[in-house]
C-alpha positions as a Markdown table, in Angstrom:
| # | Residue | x | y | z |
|---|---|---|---|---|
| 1 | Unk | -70.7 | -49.5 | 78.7 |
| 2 | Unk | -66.9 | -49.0 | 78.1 |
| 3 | Unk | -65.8 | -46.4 | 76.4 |
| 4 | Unk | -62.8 | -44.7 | 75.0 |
| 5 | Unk | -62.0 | -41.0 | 74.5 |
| 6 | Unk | -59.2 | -40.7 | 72.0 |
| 7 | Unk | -57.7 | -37.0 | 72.2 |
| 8 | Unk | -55.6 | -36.0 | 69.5 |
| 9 | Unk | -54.4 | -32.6 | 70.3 |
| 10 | Unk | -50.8 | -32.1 | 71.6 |
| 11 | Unk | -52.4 | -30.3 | 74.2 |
| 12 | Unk | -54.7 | -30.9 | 77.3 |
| 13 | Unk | -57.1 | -27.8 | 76.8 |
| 14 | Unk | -59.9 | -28.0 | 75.0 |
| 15 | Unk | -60.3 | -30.9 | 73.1 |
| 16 | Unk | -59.6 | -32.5 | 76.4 |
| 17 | Unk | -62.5 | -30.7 | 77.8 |
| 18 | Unk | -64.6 | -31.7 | 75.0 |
| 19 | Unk | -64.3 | -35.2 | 75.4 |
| 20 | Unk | -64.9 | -35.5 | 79.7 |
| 21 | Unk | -68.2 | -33.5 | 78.7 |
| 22 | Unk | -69.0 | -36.3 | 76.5 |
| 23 | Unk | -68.1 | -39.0 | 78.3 |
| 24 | Unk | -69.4 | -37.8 | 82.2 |
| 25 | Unk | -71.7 | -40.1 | 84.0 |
| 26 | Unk | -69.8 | -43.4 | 81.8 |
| 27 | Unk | -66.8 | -45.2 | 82.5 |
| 28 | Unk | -64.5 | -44.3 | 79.8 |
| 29 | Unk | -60.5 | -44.1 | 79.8 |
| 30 | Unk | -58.6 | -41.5 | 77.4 |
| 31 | Unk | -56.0 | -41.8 | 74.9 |
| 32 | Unk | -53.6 | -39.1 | 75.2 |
| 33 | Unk | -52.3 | -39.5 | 71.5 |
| 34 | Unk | -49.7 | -37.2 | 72.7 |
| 35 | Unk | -48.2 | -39.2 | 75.6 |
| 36 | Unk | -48.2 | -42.2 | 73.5 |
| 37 | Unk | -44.6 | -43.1 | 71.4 |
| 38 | Unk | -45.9 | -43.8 | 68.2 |
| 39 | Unk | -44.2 | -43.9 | 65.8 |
| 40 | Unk | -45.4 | -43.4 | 61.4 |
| 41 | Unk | -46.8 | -46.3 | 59.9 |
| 42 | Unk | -44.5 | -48.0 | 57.3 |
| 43 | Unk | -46.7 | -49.0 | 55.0 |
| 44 | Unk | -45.6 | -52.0 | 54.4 |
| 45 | Unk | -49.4 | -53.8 | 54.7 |
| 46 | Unk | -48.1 | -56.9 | 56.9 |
| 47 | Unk | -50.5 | -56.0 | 59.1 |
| 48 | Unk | -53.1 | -57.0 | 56.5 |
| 49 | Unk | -51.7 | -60.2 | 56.4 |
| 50 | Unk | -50.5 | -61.0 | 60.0 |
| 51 | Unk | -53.4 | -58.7 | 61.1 |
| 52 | Unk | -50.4 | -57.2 | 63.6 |
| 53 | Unk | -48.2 | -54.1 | 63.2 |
| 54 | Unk | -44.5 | -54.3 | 62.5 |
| 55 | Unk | -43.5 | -51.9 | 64.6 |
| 56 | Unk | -42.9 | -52.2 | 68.0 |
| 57 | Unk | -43.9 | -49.2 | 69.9 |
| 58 | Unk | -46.9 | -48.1 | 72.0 |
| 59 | Unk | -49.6 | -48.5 | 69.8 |
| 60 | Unk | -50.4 | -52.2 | 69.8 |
| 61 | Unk | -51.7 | -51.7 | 73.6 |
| 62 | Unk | -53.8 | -48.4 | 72.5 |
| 63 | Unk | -55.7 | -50.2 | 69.5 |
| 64 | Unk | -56.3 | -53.3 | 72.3 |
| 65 | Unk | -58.2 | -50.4 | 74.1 |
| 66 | Unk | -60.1 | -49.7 | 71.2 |
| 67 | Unk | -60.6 | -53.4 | 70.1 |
| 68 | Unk | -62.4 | -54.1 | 73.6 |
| 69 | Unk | -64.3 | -50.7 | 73.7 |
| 70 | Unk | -68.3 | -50.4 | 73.2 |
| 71 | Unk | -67.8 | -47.3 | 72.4 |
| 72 | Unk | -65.5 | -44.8 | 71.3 |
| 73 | Unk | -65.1 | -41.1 | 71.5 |
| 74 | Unk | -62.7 | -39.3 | 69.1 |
| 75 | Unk | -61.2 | -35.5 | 69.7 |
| 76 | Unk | -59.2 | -33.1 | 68.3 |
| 77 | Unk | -58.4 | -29.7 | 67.0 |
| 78 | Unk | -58.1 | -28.5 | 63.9 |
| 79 | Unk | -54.7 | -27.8 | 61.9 |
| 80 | Unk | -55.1 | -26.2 | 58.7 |
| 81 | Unk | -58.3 | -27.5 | 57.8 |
| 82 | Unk | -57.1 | -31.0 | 58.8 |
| 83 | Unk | -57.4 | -33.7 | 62.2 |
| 84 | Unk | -53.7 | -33.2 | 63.4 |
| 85 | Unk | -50.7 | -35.4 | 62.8 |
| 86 | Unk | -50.7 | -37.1 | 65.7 |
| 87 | Unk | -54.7 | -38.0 | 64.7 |
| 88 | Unk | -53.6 | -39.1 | 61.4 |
| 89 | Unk | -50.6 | -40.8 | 62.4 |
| 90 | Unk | -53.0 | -42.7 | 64.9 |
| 91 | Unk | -55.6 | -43.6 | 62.5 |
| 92 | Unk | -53.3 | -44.7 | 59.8 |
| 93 | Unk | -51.8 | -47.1 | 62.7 |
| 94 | Unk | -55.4 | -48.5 | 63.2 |
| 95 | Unk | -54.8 | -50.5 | 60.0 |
| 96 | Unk | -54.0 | -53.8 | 62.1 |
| 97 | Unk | -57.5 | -53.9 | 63.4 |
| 98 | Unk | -59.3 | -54.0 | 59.6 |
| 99 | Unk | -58.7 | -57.2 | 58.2 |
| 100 | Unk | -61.0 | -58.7 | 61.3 |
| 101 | Unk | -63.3 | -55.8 | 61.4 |
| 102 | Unk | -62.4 | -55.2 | 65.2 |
| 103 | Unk | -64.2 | -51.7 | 65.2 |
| 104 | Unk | -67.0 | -52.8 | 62.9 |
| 105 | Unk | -70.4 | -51.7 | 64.6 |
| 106 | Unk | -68.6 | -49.7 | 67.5 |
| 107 | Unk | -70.7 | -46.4 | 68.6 |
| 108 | Unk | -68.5 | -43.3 | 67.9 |
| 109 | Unk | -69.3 | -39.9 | 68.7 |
| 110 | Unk | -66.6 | -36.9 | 66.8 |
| 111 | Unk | -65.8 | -33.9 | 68.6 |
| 112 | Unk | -63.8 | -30.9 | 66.9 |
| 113 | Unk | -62.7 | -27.9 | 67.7 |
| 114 | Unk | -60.4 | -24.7 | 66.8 |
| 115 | Unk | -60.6 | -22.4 | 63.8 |
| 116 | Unk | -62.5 | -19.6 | 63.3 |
| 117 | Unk | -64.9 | -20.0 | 60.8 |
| 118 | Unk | -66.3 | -23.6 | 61.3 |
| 119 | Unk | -65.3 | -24.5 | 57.4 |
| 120 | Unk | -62.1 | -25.9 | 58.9 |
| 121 | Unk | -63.8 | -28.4 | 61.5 |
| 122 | Unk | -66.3 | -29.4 | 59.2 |
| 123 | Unk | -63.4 | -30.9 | 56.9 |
| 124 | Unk | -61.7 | -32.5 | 59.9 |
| 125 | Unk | -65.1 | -34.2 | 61.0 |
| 126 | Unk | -65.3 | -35.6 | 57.5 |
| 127 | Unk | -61.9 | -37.1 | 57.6 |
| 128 | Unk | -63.2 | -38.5 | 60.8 |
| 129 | Unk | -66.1 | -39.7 | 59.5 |
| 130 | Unk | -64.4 | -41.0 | 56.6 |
| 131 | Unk | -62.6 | -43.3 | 58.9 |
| 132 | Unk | -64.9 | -44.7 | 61.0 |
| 133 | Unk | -67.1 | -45.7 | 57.4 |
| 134 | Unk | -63.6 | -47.8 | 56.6 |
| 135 | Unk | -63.8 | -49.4 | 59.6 |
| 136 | Unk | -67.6 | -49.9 | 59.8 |
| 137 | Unk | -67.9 | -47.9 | 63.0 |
| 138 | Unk | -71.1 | -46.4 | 63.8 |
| 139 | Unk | -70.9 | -42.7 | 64.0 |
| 140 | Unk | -73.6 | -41.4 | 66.2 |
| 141 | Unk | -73.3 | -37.8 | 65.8 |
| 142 | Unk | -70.6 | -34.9 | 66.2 |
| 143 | Unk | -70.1 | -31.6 | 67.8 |
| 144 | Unk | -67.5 | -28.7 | 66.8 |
| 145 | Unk | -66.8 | -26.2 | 69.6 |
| 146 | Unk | -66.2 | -22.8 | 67.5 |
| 147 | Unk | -63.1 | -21.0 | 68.5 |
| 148 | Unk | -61.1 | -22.6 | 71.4 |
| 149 | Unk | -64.5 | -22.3 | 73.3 |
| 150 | Unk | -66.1 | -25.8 | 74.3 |
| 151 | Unk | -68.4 | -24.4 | 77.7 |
| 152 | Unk | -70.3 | -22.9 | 74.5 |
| 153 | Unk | -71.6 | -26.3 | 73.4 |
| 154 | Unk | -71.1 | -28.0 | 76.6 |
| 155 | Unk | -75.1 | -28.8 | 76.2 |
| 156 | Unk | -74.9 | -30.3 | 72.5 |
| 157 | Unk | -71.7 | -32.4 | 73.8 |
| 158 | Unk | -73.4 | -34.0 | 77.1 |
| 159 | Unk | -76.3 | -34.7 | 74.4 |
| 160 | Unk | -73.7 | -36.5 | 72.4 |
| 161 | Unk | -72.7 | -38.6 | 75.1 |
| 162 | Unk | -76.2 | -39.5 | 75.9 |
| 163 | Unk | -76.7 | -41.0 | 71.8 |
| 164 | Unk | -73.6 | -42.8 | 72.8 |
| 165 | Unk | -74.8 | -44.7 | 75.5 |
| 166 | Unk | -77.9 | -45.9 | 74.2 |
């Protein structure tokens, strides 16, 4: 099974760690949203259409990744109750792959993490979630790692990876 890991933290801390706990044992490659030159989507909706993005940048070979996964894995800490920009950005750039339902069906485990409270990565996990039911994923399950602390739910994330897999 191939999967992806999509990490959408500016950082390599601990959503990074989140998603190799996840993944071990499985061949899987990572999207470091943050090493990728993406730019904001236009909104212009050609992609509905043409069913390819406008803008020429480093996305279209990202969402070819995704479009050929079995499985997809997607990371990242919270920012004022929210996924981060470069998440959003990403997601909203995921538009091309819609009109032919290229993610329909695809397994897709949510880790989050950050904030104190766990109110804060509850929301972003919705948003998440909320994404993956407008491309038809299949979301198998989620974990949020209080804190910056993902060894505390190290467990709960292997488990994750093992739903993912089957």
């Amino acid at each position: 099974m191939k999967i992806v890991a999509i990490n959408g933290s500016p950082r390599s801390l601990g959503t990074a760690s989140m998603l190799k706990a996840v993944c071990s044992g499985s061949d899987y490659g990572i999207i470091d949203l943050c090493k990728v030159k993406m730019k904001h989507c236009a909104g212009c909706c050609t992609c509905e259409t043409t069913g390819k993005c406008q803008i020429d940048d480093g996305v279209a070979a990202e969402l070819e990744k995704l479009a050929s996964a079995d499985a997809i894995v997607i990371g990242c800490p919270t920012y004022f109750n929210n996924v981060t920009g470069l998440l959003k950005d990403f997601m909203d750039r995921t538009l091309p792959l819609w009109p032919a339902r290229k993610l329909k069906g695809k397994k897709t485990a949510i880790c989050v993490i950050g904030g104190d409270s766990g109110d804060s990565q509850k929301d972003a996990v919705n948003i998440i979630k909320t994404f993956c039911e407008i491309h038809e994923m299949d979301v198998v399950g989620s974990v949020i790692a209080p804190g910056s602390n993902p060894k505390a739910v190290e467990k709960e994330l292997k488990q994750l990876g093992k739903k993912l897999v089957k």
